[in-house]
Residue, then its C-alpha position, 0 to 999 in steps of 0.5 A: x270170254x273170261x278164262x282162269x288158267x288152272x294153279x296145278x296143270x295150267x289149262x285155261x278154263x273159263x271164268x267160274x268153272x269150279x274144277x278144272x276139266x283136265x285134272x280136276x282140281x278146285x280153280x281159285x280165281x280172284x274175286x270168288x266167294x270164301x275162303x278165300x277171302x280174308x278180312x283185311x286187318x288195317x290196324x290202328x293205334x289202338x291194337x298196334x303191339x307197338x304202340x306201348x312205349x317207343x323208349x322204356x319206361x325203366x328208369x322212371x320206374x326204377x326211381x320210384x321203385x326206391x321209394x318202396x326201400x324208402x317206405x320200409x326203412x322210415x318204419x324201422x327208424x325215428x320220425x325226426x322232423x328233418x326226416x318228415x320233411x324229407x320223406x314228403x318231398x320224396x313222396x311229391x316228387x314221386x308222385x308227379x312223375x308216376x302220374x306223367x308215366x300213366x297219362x303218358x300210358x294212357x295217352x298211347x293206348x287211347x291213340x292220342x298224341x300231345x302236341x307240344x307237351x313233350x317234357x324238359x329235361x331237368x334244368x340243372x342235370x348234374x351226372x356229378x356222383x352225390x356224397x354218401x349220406x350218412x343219416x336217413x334226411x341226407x339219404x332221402x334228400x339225395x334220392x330226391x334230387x336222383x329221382x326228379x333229375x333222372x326222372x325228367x330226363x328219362x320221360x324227355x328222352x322218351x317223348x322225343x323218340x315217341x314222337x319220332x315213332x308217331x311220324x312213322x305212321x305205323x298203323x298204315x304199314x299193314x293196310x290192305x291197300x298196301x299189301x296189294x302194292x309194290x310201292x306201299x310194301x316198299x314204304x313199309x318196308x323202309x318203314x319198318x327198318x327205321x322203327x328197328x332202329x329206334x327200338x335199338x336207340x331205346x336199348x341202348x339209352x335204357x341200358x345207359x340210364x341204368x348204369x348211371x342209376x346204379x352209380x348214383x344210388x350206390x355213391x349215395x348209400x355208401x359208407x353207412x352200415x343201414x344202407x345195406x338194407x336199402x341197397x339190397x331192395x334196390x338190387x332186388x326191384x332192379x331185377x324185376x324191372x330190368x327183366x320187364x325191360x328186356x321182355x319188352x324190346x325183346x316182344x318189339x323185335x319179335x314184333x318188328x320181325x312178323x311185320x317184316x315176314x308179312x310184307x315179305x310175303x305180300x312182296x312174293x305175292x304181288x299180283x296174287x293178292x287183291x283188294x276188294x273194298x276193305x278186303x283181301x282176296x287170295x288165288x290160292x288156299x295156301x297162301x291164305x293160310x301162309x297169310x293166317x299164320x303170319x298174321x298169328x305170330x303178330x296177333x301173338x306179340x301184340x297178346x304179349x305187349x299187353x301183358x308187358x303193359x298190364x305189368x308196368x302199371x302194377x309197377x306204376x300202381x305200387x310206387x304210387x302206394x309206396x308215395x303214399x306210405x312216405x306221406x303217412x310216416 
């Protein structure tokens, strides 16, 4: 005959007792009904809270943001054709790389992966510092070259480390099936460690591109008096961008951290856990609601991820406007 031995006073009782018959308590063997199981949260691309960017999209957004300060400063001075042409090929630029931004967007969220589209860097990338511009056709001349240089290099940097994240199958750490396994835990594990560490790549270039970004827009506003109109916009969209940046490795870390708990517990608990079909079933209450509230702090990341995302496509959505105010000047 089948026994369960009792979780509080450890006398074996025989299979589908509901108490034990020593002290009492409620037995919680494997494969019994609710609570005790918990549907299995196999993840995929489509609700993974990391899925959004494997590199910041700061510097993309943060050279089409100066298009905003290019808007407003042509609607205070003349419309020279020199100035025209300018400003259009500014808007064009812009425009095609906000557009990559947004399928890239777009792509990540419906889960799909560009084979062999990864953008090129810029040709002739040159971290030589522009001249001061010293009318407003230099001025917008010099930011076209900034934003289509910086712009390329920034969306290859991106694609190259997204397509080392796309290796790393995340979606899979977190399957049932590999909650209920020493080797699948441990390959999370790893897995989660080499994530981290691309995570903090993309930090560190983000931050990087932001001071060479500052370098170049401020050696090229230099020196005339109505620039400082432009570089106070420019400091101003910084800020926001710059903070939306922080939040977002700031939430990935979180998320990286609750991934990380989660398979610690699964680690503690092997043996404990099992799987039934898509399922798993627990030995105990409490660690059915040690799992929930774990799996809470993830949900709650991946609630925040959406937010960040949410928010960068208004930014995406108002350099785009500001293109189209270059193209009506």
């Amino acid at each position: 005959m089948t026994v369960n031995a009792c979780e509080n006073c450890k006398t074996e009782t025989a299979a589908g007792a509901r108490n034990c018959p020593a002290c009492g308590a409620p037995m919680l063997a494997n494969f019994m009904p609710d609570p005790r199981r918990a549907a299995a949260r196999a993840r995929n691309s489509g609700d993974h809270t990391w899925r959004n960017v494997a590199i910041s999209a700061v510097i993309v957004l943060g050279c089409l943001t100066l298009l905003g300060r290019c808007s407003s400063l042509l609607s205070e001075i003349d419309r020279r054709a020199d100035v025209r042409q300018e400003a259009d090929a500014l808007a064009k630029t812009g425009r095609e790389l906000l557009l990559a931004e947004k399928a890239r967007l777009d792509d990540i969220e419906a889960g799909r992966t560009r084979v062999g589209s990864q953008p090129q860097p810029a040709a002739n990338s040159d971290t030589a510092l522009p001249a001061p511009a010293t009318n407003t056709a230099e001025l917008l001349r010099g930011m076209n070259r900034i934003v289509s240089d910086m712009g390329q290099r920034s969306a290859h940097t991106r694609a190259q480390l997204q397509a080392e994240v796309a290796t790393l199958k995340l979606d899979a750490v977190l399957a049932p099936q590999n909650l209920v396994d020493a080797r699948g835990i441990a390959s999370g594990q790893s897995t989660m460690r080499r994530y981290l560490t691309l995570v903090e790549a993309s930090n560190a270039i983000a931050r990087a591109d932001t001071a060479e970004l500052d370098r170049r827009v401020y050696a090229l506003a230099g020196g005339v008096a109505r620039n400082a109109q432009f570089i106070a916009g420019y400091e101003q969209s910084k800020r926001q961008r710059v903070t939306l940046d922080n939040e977002q490795i700031a939430n990935q870390r979180r998320a990286v951290a609750a991934t990380q708990a989660l398979l610690a517990f699964a680690h503690a608990r092997l043996g404990r856990i099992s799987l039934d079909g898509k399922e798993l079933l627990f030995r105990s209450q409490s660690d059915l609601d040690t799992y929930r509230r774990l799996l809470a702090d993830f949900d709650r990341e991946a609630a925040q991820e959406e937010e960040i995302s949410r928010r960068q496509r208004k930014m995406i959505d108002d350099a785009l406007a500001s293109t189209d105010k270059l193209k009506a000047m």
